[in-house]
PDB file of N, CA, C and O in Angstrom:
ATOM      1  N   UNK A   1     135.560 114.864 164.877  1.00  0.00           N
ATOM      2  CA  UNK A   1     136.421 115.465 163.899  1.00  0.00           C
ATOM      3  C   UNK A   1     136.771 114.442 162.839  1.00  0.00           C
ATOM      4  O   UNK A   1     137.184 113.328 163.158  1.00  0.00           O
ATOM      5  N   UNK A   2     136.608 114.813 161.586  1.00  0.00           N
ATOM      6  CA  UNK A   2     137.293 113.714 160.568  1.00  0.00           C
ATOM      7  C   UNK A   2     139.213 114.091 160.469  1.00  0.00           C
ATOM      8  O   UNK A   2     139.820 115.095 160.842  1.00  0.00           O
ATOM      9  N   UNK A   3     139.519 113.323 160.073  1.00  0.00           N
ATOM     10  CA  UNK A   3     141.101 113.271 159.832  1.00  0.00           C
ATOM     11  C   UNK A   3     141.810 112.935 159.378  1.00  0.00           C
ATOM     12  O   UNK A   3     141.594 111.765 159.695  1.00  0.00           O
ATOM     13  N   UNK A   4     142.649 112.878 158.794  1.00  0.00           N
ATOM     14  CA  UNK A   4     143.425 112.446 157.242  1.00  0.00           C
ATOM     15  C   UNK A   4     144.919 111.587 157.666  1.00  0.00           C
ATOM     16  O   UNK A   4     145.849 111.322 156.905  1.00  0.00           O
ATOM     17  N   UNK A   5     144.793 111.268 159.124  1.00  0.00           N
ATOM     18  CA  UNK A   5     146.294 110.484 160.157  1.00  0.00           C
ATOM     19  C   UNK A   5     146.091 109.680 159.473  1.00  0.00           C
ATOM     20  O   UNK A   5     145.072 109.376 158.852  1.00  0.00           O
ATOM     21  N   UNK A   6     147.287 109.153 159.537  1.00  0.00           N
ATOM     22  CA  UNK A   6     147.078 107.453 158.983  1.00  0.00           C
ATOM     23  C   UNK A   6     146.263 106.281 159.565  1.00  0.00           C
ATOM     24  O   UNK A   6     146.773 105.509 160.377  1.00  0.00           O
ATOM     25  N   UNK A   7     144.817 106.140 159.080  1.00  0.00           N
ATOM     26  CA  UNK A   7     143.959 105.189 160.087  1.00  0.00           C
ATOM     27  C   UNK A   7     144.336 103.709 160.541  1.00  0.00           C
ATOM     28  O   UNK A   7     143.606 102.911 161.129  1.00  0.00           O
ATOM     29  N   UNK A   8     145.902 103.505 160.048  1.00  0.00           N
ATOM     30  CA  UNK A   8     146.254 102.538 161.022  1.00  0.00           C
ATOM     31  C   UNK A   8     146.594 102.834 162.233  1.00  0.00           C
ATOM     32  O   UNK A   8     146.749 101.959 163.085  1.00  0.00           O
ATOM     33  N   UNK A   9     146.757 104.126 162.473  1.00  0.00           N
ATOM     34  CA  UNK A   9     147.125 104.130 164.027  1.00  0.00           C
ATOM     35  C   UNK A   9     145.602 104.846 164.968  1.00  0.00           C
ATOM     36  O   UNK A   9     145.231 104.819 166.141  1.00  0.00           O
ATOM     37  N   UNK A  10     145.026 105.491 163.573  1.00  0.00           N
ATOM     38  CA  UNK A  10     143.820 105.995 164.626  1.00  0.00           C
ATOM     39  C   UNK A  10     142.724 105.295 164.143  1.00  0.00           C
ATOM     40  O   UNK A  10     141.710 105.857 164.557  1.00  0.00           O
ATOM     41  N   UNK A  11     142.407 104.159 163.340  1.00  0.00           N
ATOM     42  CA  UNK A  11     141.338 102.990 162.920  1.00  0.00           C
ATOM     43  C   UNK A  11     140.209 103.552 161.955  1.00  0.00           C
ATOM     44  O   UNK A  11     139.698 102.801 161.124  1.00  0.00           O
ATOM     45  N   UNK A  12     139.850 104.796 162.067  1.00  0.00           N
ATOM     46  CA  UNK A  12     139.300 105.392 160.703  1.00  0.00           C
ATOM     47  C   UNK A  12     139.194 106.779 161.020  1.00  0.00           C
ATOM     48  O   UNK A  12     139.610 107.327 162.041  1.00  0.00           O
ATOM     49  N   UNK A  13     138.420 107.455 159.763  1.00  0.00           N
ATOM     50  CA  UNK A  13     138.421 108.676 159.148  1.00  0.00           C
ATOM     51  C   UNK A  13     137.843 109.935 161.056  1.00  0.00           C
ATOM     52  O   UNK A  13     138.330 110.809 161.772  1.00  0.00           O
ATOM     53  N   UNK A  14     136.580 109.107 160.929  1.00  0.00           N
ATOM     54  CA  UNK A  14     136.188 109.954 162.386  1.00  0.00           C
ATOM     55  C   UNK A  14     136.520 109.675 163.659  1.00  0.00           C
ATOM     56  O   UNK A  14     136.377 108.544 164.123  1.00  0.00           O
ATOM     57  N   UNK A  15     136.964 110.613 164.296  1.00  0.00           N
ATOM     58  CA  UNK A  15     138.026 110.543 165.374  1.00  0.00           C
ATOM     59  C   UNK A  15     137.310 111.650 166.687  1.00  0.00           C
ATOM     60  O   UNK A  15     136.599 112.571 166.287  1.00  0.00           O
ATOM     61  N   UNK A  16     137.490 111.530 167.864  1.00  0.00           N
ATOM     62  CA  UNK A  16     137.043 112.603 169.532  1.00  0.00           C
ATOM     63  C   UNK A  16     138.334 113.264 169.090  1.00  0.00           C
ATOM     64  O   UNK A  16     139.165 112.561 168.516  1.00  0.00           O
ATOM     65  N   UNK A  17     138.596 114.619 169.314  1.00  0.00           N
ATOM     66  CA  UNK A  17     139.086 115.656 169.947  1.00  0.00           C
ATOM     67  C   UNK A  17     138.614 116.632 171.048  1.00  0.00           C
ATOM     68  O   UNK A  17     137.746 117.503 171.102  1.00  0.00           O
ATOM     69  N   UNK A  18     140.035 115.868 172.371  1.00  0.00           N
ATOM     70  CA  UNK A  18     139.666 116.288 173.283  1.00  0.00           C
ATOM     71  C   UNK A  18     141.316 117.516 173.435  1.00  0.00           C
ATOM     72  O   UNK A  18     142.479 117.157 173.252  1.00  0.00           O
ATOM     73  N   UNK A  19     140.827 118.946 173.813  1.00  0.00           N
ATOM     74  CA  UNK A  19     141.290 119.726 173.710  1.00  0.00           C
ATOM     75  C   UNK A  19     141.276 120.809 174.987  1.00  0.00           C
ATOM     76  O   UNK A  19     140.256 121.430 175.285  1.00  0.00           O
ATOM     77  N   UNK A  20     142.575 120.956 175.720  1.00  0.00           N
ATOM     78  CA  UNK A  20     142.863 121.749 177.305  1.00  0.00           C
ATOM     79  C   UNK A  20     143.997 122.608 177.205  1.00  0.00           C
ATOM     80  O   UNK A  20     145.112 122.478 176.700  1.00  0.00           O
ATOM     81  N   UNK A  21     143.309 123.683 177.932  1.00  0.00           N
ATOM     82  CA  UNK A  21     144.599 124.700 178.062  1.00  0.00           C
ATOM     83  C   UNK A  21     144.619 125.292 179.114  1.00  0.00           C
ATOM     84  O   UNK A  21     143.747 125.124 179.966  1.00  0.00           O
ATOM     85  N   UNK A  22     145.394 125.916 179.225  1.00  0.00           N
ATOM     86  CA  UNK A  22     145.494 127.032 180.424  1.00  0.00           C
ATOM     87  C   UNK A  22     146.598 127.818 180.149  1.00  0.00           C
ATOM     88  O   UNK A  22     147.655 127.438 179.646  1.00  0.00           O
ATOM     89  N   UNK A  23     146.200 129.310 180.624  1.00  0.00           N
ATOM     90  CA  UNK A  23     146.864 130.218 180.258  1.00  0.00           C
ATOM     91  C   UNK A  23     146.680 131.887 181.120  1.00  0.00           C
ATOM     92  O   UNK A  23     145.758 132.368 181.779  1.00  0.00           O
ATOM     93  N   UNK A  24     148.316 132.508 180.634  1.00  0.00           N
ATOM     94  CA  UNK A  24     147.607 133.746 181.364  1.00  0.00           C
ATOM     95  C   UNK A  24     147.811 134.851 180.018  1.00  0.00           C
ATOM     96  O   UNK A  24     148.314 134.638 178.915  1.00  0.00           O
ATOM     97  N   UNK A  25     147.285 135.942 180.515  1.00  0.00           N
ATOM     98  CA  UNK A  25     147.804 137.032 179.882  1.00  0.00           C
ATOM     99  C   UNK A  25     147.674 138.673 180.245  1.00  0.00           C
ATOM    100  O   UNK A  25     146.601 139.227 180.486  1.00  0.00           O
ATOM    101  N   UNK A  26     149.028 139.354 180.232  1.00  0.00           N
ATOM    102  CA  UNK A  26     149.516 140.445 180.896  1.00  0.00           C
ATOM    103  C   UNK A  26     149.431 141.568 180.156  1.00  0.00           C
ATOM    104  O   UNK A  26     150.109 141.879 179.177  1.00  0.00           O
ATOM    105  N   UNK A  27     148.797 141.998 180.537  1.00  0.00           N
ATOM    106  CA  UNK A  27     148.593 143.662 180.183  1.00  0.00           C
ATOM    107  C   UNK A  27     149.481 144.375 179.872  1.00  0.00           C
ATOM    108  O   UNK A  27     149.812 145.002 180.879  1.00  0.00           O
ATOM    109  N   UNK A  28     150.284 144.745 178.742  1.00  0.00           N
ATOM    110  CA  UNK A  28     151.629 145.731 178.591  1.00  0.00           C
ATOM    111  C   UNK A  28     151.143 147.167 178.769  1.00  0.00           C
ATOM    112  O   UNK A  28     151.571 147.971 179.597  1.00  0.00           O
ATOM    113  N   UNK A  29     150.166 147.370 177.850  1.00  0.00           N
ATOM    114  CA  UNK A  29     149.414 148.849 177.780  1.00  0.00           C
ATOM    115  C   UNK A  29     147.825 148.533 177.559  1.00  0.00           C
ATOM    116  O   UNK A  29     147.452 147.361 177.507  1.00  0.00           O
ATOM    117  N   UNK A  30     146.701 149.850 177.403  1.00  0.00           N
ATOM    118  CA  UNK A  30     145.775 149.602 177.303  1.00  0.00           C
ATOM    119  C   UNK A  30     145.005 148.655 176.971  1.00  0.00           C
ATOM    120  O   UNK A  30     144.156 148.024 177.600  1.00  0.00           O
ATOM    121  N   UNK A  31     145.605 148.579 175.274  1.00  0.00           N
ATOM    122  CA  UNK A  31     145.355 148.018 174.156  1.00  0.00           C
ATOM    123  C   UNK A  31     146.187 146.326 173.546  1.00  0.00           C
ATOM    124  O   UNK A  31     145.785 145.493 172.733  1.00  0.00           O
ATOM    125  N   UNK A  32     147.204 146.377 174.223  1.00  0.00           N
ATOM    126  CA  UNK A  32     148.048 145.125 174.357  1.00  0.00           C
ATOM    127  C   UNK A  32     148.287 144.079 175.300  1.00  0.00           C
ATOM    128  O   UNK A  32     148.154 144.360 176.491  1.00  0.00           O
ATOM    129  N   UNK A  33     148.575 143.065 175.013  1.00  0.00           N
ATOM    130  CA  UNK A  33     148.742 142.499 175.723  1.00  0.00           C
ATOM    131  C   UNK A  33     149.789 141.358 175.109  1.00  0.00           C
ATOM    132  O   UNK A  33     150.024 141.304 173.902  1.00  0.00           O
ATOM    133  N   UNK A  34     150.563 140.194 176.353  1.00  0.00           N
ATOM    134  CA  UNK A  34     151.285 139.392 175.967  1.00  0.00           C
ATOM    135  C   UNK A  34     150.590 138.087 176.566  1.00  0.00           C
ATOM    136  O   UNK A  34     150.003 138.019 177.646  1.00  0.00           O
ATOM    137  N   UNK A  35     150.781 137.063 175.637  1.00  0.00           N
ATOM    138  CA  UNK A  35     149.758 135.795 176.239  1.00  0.00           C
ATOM    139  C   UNK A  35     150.785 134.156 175.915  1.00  0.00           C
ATOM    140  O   UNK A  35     151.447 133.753 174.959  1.00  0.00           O
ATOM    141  N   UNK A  36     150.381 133.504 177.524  1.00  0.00           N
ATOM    142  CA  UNK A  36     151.023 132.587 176.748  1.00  0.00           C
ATOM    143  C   UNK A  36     150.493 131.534 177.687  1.00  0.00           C
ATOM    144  O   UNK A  36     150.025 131.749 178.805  1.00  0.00           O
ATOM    145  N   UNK A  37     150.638 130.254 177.029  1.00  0.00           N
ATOM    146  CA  UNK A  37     149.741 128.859 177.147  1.00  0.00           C
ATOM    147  C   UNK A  37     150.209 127.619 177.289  1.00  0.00           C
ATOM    148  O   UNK A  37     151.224 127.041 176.898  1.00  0.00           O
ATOM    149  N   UNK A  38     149.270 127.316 177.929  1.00  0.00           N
ATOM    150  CA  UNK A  38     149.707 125.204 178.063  1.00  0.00           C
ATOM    151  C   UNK A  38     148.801 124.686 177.150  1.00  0.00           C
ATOM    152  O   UNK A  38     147.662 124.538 177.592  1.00  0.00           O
ATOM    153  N   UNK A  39     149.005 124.356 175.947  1.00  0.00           N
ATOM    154  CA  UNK A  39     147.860 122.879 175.380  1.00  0.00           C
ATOM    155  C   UNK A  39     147.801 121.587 175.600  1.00  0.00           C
ATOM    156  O   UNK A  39     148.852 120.949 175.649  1.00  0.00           O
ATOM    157  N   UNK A  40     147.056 121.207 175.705  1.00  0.00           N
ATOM    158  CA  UNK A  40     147.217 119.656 175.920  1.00  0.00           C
ATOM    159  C   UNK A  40     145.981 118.824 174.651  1.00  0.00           C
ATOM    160  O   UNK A  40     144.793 119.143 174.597  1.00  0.00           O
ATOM    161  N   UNK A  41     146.672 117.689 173.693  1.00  0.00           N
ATOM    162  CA  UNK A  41     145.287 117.996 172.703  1.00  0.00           C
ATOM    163  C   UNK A  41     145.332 116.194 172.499  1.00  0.00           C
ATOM    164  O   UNK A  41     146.410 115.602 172.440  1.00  0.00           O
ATOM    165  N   UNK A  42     144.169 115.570 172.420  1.00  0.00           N
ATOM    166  CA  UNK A  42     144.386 114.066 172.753  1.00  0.00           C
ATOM    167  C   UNK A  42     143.332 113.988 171.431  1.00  0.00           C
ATOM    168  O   UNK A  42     142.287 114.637 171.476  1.00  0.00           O
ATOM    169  N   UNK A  43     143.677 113.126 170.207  1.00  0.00           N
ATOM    170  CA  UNK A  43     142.560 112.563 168.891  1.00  0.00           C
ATOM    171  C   UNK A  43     142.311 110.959 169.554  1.00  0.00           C
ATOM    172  O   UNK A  43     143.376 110.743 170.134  1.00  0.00           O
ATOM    173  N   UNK A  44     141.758 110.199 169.674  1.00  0.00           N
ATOM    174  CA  UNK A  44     141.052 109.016 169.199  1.00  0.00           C
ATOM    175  C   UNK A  44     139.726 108.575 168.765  1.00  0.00           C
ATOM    176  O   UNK A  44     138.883 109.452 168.573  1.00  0.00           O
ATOM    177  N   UNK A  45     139.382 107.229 168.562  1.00  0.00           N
ATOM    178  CA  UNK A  45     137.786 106.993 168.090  1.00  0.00           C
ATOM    179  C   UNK A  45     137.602 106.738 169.241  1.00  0.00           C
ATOM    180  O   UNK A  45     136.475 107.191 169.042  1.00  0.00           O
ATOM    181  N   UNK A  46     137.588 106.462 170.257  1.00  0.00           N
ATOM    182  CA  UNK A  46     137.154 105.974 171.754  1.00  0.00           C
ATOM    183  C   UNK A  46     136.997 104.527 171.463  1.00  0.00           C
ATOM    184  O   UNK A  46     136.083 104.104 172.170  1.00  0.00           O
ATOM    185  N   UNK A  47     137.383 103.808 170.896  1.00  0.00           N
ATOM    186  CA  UNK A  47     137.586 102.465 170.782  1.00  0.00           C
ATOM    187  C   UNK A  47     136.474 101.943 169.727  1.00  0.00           C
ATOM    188  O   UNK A  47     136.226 100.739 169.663  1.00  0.00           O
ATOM    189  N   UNK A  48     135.803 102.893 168.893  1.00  0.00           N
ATOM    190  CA  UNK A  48     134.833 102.280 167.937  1.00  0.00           C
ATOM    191  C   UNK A  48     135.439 101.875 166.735  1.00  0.00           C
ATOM    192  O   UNK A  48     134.700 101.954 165.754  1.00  0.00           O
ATOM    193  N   UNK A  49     136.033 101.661 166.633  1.00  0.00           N
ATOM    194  CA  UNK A  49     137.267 100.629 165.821  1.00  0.00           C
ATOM    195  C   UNK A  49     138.190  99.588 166.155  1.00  0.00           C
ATOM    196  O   UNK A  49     138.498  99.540 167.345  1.00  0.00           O
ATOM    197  N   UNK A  50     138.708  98.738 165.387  1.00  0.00           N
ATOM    198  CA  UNK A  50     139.384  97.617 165.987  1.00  0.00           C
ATOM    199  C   UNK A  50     140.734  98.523 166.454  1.00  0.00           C
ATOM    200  O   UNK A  50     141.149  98.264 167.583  1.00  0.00           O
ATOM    201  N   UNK A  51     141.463  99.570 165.684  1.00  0.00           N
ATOM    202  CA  UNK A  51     142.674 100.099 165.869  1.00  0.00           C
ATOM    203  C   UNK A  51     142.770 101.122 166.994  1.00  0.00           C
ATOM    204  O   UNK A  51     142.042 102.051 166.642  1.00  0.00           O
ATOM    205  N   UNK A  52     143.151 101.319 167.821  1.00  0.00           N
ATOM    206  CA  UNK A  52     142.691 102.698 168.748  1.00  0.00           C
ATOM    207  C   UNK A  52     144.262 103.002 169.200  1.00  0.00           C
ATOM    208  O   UNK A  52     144.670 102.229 170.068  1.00  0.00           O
ATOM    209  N   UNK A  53     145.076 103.868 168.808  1.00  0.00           N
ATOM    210  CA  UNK A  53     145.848 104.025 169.026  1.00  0.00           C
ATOM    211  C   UNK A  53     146.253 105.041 169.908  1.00  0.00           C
ATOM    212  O   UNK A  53     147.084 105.120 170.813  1.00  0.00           O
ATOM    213  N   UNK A  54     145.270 105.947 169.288  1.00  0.00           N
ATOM    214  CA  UNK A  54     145.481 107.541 169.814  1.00  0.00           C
ATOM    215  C   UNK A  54     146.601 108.476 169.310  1.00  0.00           C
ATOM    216  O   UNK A  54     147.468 108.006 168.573  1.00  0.00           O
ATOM    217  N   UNK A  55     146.635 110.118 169.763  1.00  0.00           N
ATOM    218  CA  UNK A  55     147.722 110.723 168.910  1.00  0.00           C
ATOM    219  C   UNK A  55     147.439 111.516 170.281  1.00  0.00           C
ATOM    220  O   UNK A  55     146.310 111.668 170.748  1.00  0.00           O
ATOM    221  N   UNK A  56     148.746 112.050 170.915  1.00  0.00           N
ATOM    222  CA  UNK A  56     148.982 112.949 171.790  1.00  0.00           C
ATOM    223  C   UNK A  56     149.754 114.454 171.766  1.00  0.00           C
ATOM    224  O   UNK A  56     150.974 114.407 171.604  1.00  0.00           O
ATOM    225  N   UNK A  57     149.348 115.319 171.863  1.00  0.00           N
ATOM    226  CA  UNK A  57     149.882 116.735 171.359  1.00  0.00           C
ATOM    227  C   UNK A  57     149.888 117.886 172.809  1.00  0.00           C
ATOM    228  O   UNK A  57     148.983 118.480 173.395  1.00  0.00           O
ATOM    229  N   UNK A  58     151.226 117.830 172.974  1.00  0.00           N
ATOM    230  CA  UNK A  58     151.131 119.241 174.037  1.00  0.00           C
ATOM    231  C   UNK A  58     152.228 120.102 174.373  1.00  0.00           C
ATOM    232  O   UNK A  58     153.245 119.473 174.666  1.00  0.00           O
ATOM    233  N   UNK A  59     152.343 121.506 174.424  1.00  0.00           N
ATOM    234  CA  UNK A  59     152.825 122.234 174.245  1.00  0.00           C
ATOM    235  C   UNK A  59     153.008 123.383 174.853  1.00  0.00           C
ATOM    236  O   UNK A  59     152.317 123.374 175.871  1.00  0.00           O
ATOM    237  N   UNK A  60     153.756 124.653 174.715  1.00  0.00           N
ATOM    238  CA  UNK A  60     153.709 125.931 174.935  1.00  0.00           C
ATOM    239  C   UNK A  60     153.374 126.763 174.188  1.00  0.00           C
ATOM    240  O   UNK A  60     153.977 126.501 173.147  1.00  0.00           O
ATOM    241  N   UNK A  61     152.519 128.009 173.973  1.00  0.00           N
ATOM    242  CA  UNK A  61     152.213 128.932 172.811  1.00  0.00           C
ATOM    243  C   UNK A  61     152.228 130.037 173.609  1.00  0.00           C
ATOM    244  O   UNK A  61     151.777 130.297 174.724  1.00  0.00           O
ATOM    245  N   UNK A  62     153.065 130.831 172.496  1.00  0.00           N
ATOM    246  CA  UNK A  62     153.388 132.620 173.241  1.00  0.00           C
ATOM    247  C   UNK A  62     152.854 133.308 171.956  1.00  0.00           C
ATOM    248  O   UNK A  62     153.070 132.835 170.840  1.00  0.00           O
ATOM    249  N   UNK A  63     152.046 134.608 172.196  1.00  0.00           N
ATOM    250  CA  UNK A  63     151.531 135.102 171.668  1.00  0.00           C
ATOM    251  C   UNK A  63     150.994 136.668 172.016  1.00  0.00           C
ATOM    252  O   UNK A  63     150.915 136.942 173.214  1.00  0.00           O
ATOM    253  N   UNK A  64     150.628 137.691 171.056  1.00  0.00           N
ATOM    254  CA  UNK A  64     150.678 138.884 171.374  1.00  0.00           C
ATOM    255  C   UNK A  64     149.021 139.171 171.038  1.00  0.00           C
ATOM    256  O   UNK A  64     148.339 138.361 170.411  1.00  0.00           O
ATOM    257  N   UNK A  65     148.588 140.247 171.478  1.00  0.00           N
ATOM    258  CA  UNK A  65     147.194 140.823 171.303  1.00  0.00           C
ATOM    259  C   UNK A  65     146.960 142.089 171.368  1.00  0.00           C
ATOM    260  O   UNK A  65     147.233 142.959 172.196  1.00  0.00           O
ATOM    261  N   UNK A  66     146.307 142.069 170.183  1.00  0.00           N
ATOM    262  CA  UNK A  66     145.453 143.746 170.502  1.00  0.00           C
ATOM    263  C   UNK A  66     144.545 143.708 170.568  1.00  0.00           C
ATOM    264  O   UNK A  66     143.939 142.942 169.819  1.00  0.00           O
ATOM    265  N   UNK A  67     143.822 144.536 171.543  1.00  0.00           N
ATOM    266  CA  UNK A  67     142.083 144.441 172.099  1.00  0.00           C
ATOM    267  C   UNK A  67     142.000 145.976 171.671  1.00  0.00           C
ATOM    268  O   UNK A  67     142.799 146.872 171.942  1.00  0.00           O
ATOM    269  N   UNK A  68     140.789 146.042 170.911  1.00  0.00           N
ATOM    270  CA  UNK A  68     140.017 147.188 170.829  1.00  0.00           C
ATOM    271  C   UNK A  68     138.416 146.646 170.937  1.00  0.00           C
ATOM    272  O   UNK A  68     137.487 147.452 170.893  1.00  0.00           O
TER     273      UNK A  68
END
Protein backbone atom coordinates (compact mmCIF):
# COMPACT_ATOMS: atom_id res chain seq x y z
CA UNK A 1 0.00 0.00 0.00
CA UNK A 2 1.43 3.54 -0.59
CA UNK A 3 0.65 6.17 2.19
CA UNK A 4 0.73 9.67 2.89
CA UNK A 5 1.63 8.98 7.29
CA UNK A 6 4.27 10.84 8.13
CA UNK A 7 7.39 8.68 6.86
CA UNK A 8 9.15 9.47 9.93
CA UNK A 9 7.32 7.12 11.78
CA UNK A 10 6.60 4.64 8.94
CA UNK A 11 10.26 5.29 6.89
CA UNK A 12 8.68 5.75 3.41
CA UNK A 13 5.87 6.11 0.96
CA UNK A 14 5.32 2.03 0.54
CA UNK A 15 4.13 0.34 3.44
CA UNK A 16 2.42 -4.00 4.29
CA UNK A 17 -1.13 -3.79 5.30
CA UNK A 18 -1.97 -6.42 7.36
CA UNK A 19 -5.75 -6.49 7.93
CA UNK A 20 -8.23 -9.05 10.54
CA UNK A 21 -11.59 -9.27 11.50
CA UNK A 22 -14.13 -11.18 12.83
CA UNK A 23 -17.58 -10.85 12.95
CA UNK A 24 -21.18 -11.96 13.15
CA UNK A 25 -24.33 -11.12 11.60
CA UNK A 26 -28.13 -11.64 12.55
CA UNK A 27 -30.87 -12.01 10.54
CA UNK A 28 -33.77 -9.45 11.54
CA UNK A 29 -36.01 -10.38 8.47
CA UNK A 30 -35.55 -11.94 5.10
CA UNK A 31 -33.86 -9.25 3.53
CA UNK A 32 -31.99 -7.59 6.59
CA UNK A 33 -29.74 -7.98 8.61
CA UNK A 34 -27.62 -6.40 11.64
CA UNK A 35 -23.72 -6.85 11.56
CA UNK A 36 -21.10 -6.13 13.74
CA UNK A 37 -17.16 -6.54 13.97
CA UNK A 38 -13.70 -6.75 15.45
CA UNK A 39 -10.87 -5.06 13.19
CA UNK A 40 -7.62 -5.34 13.86
CA UNK A 41 -5.37 -3.33 11.07
CA UNK A 42 -1.36 -3.22 11.47
CA UNK A 43 0.71 -0.64 8.37
CA UNK A 44 4.54 -1.11 8.32
CA UNK A 45 7.52 -1.52 5.68
CA UNK A 46 8.63 -4.78 7.41
CA UNK A 47 11.83 -3.19 8.22
CA UNK A 48 12.93 -2.15 4.56
CA UNK A 49 13.75 1.13 5.83
CA UNK A 50 15.93 2.55 8.45
CA UNK A 51 12.53 3.93 10.33
CA UNK A 52 10.01 1.09 11.15
CA UNK A 53 7.74 2.26 13.45
CA UNK A 54 4.52 0.85 12.60
CA UNK A 55 0.80 2.26 13.02
CA UNK A 56 -1.76 0.11 14.94
CA UNK A 57 -5.63 0.34 14.38
CA UNK A 58 -8.44 -1.68 16.10
CA UNK A 59 -11.82 -1.47 16.73
CA UNK A 60 -15.62 -2.18 16.78
CA UNK A 61 -17.95 -1.62 13.61
CA UNK A 62 -21.83 -1.96 13.75
CA UNK A 63 -23.56 -1.97 10.74
CA UNK A 64 -26.87 -2.75 8.85
CA UNK A 65 -27.59 -4.76 5.49
CA UNK A 66 -29.79 -5.43 2.85
CA UNK A 67 -29.40 -8.61 0.82
CA UNK A 68 -31.32 -9.02 -2.28
Amino acid sequence: MFTDVDHRLVGQPFNFNLDLGVGFRWLLARNWSVNMEYRYQHISNANLARTNVGINAHGPTLGVSYLF
